[in-house]
C-alpha positions in Angstrom: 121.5 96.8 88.3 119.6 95.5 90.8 120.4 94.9 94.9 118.5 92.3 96.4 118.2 92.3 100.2 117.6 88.9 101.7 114.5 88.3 104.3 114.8 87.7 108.1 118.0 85.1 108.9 118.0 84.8 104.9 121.6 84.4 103.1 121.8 85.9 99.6 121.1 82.5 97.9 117.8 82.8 99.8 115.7 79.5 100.5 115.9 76.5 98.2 113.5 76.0 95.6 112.6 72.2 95.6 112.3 71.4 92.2 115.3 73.6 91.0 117.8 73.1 93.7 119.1 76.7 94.2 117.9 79.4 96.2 114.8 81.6 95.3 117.6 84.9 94.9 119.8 82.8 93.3 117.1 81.4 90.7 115.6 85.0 90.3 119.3 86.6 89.8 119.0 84.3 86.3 115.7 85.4 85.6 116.6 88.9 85.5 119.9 88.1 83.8 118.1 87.0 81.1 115.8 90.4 81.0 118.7 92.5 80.8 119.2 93.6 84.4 122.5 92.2 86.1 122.0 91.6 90.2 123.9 92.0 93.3 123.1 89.6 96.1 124.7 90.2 99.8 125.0 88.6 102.9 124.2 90.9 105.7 126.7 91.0 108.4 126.7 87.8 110.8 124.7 86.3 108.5 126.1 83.8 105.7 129.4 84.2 104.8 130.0 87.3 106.0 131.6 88.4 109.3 130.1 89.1 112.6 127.2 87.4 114.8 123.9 87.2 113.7 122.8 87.7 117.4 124.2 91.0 116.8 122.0 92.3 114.1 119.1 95.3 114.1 117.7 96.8 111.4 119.9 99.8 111.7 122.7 97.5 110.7 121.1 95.9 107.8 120.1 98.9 106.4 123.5 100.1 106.5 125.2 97.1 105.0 122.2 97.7 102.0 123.3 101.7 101.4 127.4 100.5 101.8 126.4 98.1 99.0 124.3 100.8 96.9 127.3 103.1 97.1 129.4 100.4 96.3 127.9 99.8 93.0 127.7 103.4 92.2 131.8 103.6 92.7 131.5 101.0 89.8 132.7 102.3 86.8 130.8 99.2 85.2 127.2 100.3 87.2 125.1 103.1 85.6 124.7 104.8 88.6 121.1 106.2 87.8 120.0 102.8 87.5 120.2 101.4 90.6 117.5 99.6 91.9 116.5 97.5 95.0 114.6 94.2 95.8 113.6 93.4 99.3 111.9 90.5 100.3 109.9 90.0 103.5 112.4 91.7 106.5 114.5 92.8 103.3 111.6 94.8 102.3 111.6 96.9 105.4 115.8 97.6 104.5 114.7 98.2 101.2 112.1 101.0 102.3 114.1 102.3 104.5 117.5 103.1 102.5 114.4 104.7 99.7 113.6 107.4 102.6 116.7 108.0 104.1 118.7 108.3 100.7 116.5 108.6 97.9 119.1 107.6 95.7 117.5 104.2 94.3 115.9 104.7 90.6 113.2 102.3 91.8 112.5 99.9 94.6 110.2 96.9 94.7 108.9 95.4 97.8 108.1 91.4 97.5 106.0 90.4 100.8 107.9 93.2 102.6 107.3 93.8 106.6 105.3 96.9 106.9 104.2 96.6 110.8 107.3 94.7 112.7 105.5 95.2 115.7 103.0 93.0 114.7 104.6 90.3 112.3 107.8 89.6 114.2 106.0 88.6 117.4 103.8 86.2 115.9 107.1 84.7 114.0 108.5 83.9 117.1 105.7 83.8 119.7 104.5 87.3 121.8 106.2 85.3 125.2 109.5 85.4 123.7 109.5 88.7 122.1 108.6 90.3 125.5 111.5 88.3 127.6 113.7 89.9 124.1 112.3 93.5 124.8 112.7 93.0 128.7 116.5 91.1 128.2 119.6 93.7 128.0 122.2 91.6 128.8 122.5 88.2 127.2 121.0 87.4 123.7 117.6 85.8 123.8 117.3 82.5 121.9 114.5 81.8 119.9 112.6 78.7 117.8 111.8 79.5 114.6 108.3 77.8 113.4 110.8 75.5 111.2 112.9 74.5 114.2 115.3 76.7 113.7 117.4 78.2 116.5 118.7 81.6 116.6 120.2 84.3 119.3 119.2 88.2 119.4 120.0 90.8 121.4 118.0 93.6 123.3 118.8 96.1 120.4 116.9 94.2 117.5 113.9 93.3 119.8 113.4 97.8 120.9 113.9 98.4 116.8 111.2 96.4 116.3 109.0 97.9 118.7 109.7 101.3 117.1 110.9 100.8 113.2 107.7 102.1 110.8 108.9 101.4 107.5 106.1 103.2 106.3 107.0 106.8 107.8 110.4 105.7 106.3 108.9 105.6 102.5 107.1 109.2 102.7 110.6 110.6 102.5 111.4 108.5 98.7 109.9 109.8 96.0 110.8 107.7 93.3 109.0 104.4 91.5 107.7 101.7 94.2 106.4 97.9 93.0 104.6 96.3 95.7 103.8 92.8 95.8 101.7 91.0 98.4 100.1 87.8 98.2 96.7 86.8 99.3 97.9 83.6 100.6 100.8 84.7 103.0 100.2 84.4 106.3 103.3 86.1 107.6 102.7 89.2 106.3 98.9 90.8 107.5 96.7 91.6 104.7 96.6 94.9 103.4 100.1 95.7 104.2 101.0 96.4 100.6 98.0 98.6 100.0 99.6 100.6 103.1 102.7 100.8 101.6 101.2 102.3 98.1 99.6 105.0 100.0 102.1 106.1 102.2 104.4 106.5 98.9 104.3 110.0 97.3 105.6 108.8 94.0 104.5 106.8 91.0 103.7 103.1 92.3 101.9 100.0 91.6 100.5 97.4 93.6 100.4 94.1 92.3 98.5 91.4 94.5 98.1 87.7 93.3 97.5 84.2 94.8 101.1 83.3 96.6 102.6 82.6 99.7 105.3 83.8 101.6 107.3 82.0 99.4 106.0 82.8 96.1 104.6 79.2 96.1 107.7 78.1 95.6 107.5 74.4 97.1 105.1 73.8 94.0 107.3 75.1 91.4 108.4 78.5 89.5 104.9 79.7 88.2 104.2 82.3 90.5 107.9 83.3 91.0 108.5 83.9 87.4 105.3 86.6 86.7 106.6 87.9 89.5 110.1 88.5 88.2 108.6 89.6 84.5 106.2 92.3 86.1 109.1 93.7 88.1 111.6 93.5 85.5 108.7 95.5 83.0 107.6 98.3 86.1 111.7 98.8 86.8 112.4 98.7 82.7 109.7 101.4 81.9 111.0 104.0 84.4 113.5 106.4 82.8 116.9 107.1 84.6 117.1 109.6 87.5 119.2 112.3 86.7 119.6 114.1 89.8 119.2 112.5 93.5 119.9 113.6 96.6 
């Protein structure tokens, strides 16, 4: 089973992939389907369909939404329980990380363009200006333009996580199997961030680094996407069952 955690203002259908009209999570959920691993997708709260504000959101309420839904799947009768695995994409990388280190319960996490220095990536998402007005701002939610046109709220909370969060302190403490991707053509994410990832891990890990976007490369079709999926599903598929967590 794996849990995929959507990226920054992502729903659990994730973006739409041009030339197969559904959602990258959506698409990949299929993909794995037909390797043998079912998926969970989730909408964190405020975001989607689920309840709440979006304004409202921090990382510390992400990540718990992401270990409610691990511990929800290992209620399941129908879930192996010590094959749980996790799938975060760009800000759902950094959840992803962070449940690793604070639980250590996932039999294997992979990391897909995951944010490794907040600090850094999330002020040049929105522009350094409005990030500081954020950090400075404690009582009404700061609005801000995403470089799509979006608009979204935040509060004072999410902006001081940001400045503080290290997802890679957070997986020294998870010693289980780690698949990084990164791509050599995404510009949100700095270069090397992966490699950073791979040595802060104590555990078995690989790195995988190939010519994509942020998006996998997505508004030119599925190429990139799909080896993608296949060398996840075969790192996640070759790693035996835990049989004792924490």
């Amino acid at each position: 089973m794996i849990l995929l955690f959507p990226g920054f203002g992502g729903v659990r259908d994730e973006l739409q992939i041009p030339s197969q009209g559904k959602g990258i999570f959506a698409y990949i959920a299929g993909s794995f389907a037909s390797l043998g691993f079912s998926s969970l997708r989730i909408d964190f709260r405020g975001s989607g369909e689920s309840d709440g504000l979006f304004e409202n959101t921090t990382y510390s309420s992400q990540i718990a939404d992401g270990i409610a839904a691990m511990e929800f799947l290992r209620s399941d009768p129908r879930v192996d329980g010590r094959r749980i695995f996790l799938l975060g994409w760009s800000q759902g990388g950094l959840v992803a990380a962070a449940i690793g280190g604070r639980t250590n319960r996932p039999s294997g996490i992979a990391l897909w363009a995951a944010v490794g220095e907040p600090g850094v990536s999330f002020p040049a998402l929105i522009g350094r200006e409005t990030y500081i007005r954020g950090l400075a701002e404690k009582s009404i939610a700061t609005e801000i333009v995403m470089p799509w046109g979006a608009s979204l709220k935040l509060r004072h909370p999410f902006f001081q996580e940001v400045a503080t969060h290290d997802p890679f302190d957070e997986i020294k403490a998870y010693d289980g199997p780690l698949f990084v991707a990164e791509g050599s053509l995404d510009t949100a994410i700095p270069a090397g961030t992966g490699r950073k990832f791979v040595s802060a891990h104590n555990g078995d890990s690989e790195l995988r680094v190939s010519p994509m976007d942020h998006t996998f490369n997505t508004s030119r079709g599925t190429e990139a996407l799909d080896a993608l999926v296949m060398a996840t599903a075969n790192f996640f598929a070759l790693r035996p069952a835990f049989l004792k967590r924490t």
